[in-house]
BALOBA-1460 file (C-alpha; in Angstrom, 3 decimals):
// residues 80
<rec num="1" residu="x" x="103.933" y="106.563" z="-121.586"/>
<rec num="2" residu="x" x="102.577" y="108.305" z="-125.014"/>
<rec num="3" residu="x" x="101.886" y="105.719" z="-127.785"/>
<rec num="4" residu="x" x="104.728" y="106.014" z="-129.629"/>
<rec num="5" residu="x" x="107.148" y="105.325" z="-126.440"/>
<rec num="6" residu="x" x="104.541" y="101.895" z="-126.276"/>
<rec num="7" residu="x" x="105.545" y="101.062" z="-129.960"/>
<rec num="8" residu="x" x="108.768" y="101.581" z="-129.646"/>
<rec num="9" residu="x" x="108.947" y="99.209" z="-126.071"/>
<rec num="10" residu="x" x="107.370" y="96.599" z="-128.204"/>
<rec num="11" residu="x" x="109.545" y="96.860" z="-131.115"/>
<rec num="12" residu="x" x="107.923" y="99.321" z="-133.477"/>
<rec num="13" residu="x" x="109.099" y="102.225" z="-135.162"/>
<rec num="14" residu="x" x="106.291" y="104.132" z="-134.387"/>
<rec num="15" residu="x" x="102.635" y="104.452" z="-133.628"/>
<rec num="16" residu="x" x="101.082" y="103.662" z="-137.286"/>
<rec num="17" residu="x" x="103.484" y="100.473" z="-137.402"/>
<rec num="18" residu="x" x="102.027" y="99.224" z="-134.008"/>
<rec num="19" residu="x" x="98.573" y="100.279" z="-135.194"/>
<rec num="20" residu="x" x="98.899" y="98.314" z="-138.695"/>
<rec num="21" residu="x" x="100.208" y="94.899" z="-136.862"/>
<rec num="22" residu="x" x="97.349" y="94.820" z="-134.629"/>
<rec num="23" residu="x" x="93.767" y="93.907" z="-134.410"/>
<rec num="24" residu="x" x="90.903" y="94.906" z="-131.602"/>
<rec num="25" residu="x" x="89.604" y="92.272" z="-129.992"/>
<rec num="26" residu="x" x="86.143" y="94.361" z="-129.003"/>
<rec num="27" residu="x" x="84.449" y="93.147" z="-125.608"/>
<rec num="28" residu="x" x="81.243" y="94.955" z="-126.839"/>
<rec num="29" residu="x" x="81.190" y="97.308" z="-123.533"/>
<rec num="30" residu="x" x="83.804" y="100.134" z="-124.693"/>
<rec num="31" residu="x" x="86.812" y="98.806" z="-123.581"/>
<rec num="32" residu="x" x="89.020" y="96.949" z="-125.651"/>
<rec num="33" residu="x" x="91.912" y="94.620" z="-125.638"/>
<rec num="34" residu="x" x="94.568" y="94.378" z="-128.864"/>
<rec num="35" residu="x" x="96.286" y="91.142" z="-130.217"/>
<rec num="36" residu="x" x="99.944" y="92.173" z="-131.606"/>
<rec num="37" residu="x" x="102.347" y="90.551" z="-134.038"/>
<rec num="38" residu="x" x="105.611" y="91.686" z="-132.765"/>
<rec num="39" residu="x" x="108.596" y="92.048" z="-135.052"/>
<rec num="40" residu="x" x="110.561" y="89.464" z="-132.788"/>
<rec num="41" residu="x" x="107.813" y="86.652" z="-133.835"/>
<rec num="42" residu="x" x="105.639" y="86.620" z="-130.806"/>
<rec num="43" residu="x" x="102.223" y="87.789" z="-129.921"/>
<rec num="44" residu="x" x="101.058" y="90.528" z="-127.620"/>
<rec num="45" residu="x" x="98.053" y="91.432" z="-126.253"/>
<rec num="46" residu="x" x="97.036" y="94.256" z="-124.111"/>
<rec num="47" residu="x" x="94.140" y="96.607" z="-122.873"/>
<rec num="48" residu="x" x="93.860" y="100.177" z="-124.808"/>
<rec num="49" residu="x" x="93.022" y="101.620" z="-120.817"/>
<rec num="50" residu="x" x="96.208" y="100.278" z="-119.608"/>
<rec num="51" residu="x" x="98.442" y="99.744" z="-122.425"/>
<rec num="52" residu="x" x="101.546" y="99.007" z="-119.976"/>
<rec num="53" residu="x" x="100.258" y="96.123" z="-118.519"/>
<rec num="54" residu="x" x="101.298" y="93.769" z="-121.526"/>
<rec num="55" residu="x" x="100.972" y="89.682" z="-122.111"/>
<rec num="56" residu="x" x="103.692" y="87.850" z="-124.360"/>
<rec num="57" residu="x" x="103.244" y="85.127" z="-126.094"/>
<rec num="58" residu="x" x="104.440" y="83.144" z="-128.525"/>
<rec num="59" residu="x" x="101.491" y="81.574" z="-130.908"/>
<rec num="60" residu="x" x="98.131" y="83.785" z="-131.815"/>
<rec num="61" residu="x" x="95.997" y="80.927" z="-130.934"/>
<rec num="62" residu="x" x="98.250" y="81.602" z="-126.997"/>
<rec num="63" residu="x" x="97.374" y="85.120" z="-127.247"/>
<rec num="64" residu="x" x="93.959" y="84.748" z="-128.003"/>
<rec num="65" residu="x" x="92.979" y="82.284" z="-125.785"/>
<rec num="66" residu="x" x="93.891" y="84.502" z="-123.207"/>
<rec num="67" residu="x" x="92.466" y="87.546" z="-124.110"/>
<rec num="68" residu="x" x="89.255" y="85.178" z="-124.048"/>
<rec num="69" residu="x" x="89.559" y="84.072" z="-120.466"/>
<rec num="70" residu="x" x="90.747" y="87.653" z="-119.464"/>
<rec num="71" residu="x" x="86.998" y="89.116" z="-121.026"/>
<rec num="72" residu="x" x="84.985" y="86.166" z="-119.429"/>
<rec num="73" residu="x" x="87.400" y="86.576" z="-115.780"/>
<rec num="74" residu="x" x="85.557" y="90.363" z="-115.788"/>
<rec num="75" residu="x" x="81.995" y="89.089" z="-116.843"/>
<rec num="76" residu="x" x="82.209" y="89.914" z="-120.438"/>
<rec num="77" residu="x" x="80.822" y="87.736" z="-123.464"/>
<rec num="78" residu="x" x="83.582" y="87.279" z="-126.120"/>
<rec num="79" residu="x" x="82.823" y="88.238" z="-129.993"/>
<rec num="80" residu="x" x="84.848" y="87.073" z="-132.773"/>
């Protein structure tokens, strides 16, 4: 799946609309995880290395609570 078919899946028009409603949440070893506001009001996050395999949510503080666990669950130190 190219990045625009992934925008589109999560509601998006395109790309740069996906790109603009999310932020990197850095693990500080190259790899990195995004937190999404989707237009339907929830939150997404998911892994730029497998961008299919997709979390919903629906608060931020849901979201990033689990991207948290998910970076200390593979050893990494979280930095906000």
């Amino acid at each position: 799946m190219d990045r625009g078919e992934f925008a589109r899946k999560l509601g998006f028009r395109d790309a740069d609309a996906l790109d603009d409603a999310s932020e990197s949440l850095d693990d500080g070893y190259g790899s990195a995880s995004y937190i999404t506001s989707l237009p339907d009001g929830r939150w997404a996050v998911w892994e730029d290395a497998e961008p299919s395999n997709v979390s919903y949510y629906d608060t931020r503080e849901e979201a990033e609570d689990r991207a948290r666990a998910d970076f200390y669950e593979d050893g990494f130190e979280y930095e906000e």
